[in-house]
N, C-alpha and C positions, 0 to 999 in steps of 0.2 A: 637181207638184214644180217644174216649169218650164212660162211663158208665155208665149209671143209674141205680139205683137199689133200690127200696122200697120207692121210694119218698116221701116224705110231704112237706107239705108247705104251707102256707096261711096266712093272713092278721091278728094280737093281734088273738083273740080268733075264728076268720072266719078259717078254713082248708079248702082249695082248694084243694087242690092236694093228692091223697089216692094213695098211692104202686105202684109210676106210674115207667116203664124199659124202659129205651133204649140203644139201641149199634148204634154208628155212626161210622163204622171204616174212615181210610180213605180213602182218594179218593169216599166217597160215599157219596149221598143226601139222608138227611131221611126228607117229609113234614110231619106236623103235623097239623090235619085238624079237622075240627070241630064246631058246633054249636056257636054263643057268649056266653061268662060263661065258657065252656067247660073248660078252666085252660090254653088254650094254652099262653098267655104273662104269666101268671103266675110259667108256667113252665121256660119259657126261663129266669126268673126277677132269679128264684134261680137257674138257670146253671148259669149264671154270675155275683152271688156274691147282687145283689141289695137287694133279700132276703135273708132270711139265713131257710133253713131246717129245719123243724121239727121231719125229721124221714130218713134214709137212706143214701145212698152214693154218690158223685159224683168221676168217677174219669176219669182225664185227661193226658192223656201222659202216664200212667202208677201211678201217682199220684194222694192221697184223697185230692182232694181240696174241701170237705165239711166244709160247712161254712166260710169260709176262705172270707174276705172282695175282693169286687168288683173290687180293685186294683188289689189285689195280684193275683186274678184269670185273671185279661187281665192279669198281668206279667206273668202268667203259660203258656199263650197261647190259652185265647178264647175270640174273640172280638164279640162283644153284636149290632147291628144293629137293632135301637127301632122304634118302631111305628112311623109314622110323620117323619121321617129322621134327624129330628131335630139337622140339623147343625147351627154354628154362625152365623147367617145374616149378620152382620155388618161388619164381617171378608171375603178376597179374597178366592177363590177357593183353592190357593196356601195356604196358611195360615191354613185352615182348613183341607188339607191334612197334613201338618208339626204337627199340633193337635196331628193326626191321630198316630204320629212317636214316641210320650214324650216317651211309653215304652220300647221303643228301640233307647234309646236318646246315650246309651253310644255305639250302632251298626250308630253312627252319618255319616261316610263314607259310608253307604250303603242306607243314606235315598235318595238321587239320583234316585239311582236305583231302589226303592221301587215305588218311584212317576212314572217313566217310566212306570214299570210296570203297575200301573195303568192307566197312559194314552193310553197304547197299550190297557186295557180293556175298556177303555169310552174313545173310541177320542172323544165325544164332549166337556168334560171338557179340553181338552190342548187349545185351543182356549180362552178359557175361564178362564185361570188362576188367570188376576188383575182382576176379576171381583166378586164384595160383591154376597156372596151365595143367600143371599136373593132375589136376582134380577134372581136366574137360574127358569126355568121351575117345575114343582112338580119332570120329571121322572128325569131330570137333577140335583135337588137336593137329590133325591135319588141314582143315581150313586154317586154323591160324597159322600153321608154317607157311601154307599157301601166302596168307595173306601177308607175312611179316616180309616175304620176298616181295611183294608187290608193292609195301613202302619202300624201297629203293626208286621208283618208279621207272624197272625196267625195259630196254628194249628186246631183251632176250628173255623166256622161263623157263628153265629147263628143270624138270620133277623126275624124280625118281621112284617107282613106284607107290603111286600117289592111292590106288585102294586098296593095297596090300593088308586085307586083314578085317576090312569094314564090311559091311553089311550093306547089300544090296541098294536102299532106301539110298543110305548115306554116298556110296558108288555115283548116283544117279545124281547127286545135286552137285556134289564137284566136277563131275563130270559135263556137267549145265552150266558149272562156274567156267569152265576153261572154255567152253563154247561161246560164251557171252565174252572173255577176254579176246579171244581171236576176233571177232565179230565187230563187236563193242567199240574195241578200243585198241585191234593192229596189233594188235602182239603178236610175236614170232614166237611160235612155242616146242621145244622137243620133248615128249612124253615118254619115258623110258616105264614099260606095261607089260606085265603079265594075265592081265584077263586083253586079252587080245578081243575078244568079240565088243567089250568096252570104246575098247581105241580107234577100232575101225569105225563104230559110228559117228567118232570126234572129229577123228584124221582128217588131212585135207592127201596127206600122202600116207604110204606106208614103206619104212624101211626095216626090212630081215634080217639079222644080221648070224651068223654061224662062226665059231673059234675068230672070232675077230674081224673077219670080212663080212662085208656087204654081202650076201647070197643073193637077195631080190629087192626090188625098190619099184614102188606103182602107186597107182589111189587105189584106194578101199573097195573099189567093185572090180577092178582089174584084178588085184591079186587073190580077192575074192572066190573069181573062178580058176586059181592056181589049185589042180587037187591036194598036188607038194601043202601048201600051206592051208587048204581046208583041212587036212586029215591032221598036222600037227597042231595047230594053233584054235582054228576055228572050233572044229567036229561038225560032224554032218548037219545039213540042212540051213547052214547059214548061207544069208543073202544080203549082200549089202545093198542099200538103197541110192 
């Protein structure tokens, strides 16, 4: 569903990102983990168009959508889920999911059913629908960014540190939510994570990344018994299942 190949990328004259690969088919989770600096927002900023490439391919569906502006790439089918969740405060839950739907404004009969679906993945948002985003909890405002990317009804999800900040309980149901999405319902998904021990129980792959390169790429019980990445990421006594 998604390919990368020969990456670059980086900020006017800064390059972040050196010949960085990946394959996400679908229905599969790949995390992308790693030191800070490592490249990983950077990496996701040019999967979905915010940067534009310096070097290589992206392609989605079958399609180059290298370089292609950050629209037309959600209109291709890959929605961007940013750091901070950063939904409209001031706006209802409802409201913010409807957001969610503009590029599939002309699929207008199926936005319904889109929001269901979402409320079957976070009932605590249906409860919650006339209520300003800003007033929800941190993980509750991350379900609904979660969910405002998934009224697009994308082929791609790429998040950005999606428990960054939350509380354990909360950790564990989004992280149950992305399980049920790959599972469920085929989604290709890139997980850019810093609780690492989280990701690998998700993962279907694992990639590492270091100043902008690839360093290691495996499933979760291969790299598991990497000592390299037990002692930085892990810490002792992890075992993946």
């Amino acid at each position: 569903m998604l390919t990368v190949t020969g990456l670059g990328a980086g900020y006017d004259k800064l390059r972040v990102l050196h010949d960085v690969d990946l394959n996400v088919p679908d229905g599969h989770l790949v995390a992308v983990i790693g030191a800070n600096g490592a490249g990983k927002t950077t990496l996701l900023r040019a999967l979905s168009g915010l940067i534009r490439p310096t070097e290589g391919r992206i392609v989605l569906d079958g399609r180059d959508v290298t370089g292609l502006p950050a629209e037309r790439i959600a209109a291709a089918g890959l929605a961007h889920v940013p750091e901070n969740r950063l939904v409209f405060p001031s706006l209802t839950v409802a409201d913010n999911l409807a957001l969610g739907a503009w590029t599939r404004r002309r699929a207008h009969s199926r936005t319904a059913e889109r929001r269901e679906r979402v409320l079957d993945l976070f009932p605590r948002l249906a409860a919650r629908l006339d209520q300003p985003a800003g007033t929800l909890s941190g993980g509750e405002q991350q379900m609904l960014a979660i969910g405002r990317g998934l009224m697009a009804e994308p082929k791609v999800l790429v998040l950005d540190e999606p428990s960054l900040g939350l509380a354990p309980r909360l950790v564990g149901e989004i992280f149950g939510a992305l399980a049920r999405l790959k599972s469920e319902r085929g989604l290709a998904i890139v997980l850019v994570e810093q609780n690492a021990r989280a990701a690998f129980r998700v993962a279907d792959e694992v990639v590492v990344m270091d100043r902008g390169q690839v360093a290691a790429t495996g499933t979760p019980q291969v790299l598991a018994r990497d000592d390299r990445v037990q002692s930085a990421y892990l810490g002792g006594g992890y075992a993946a299942t």
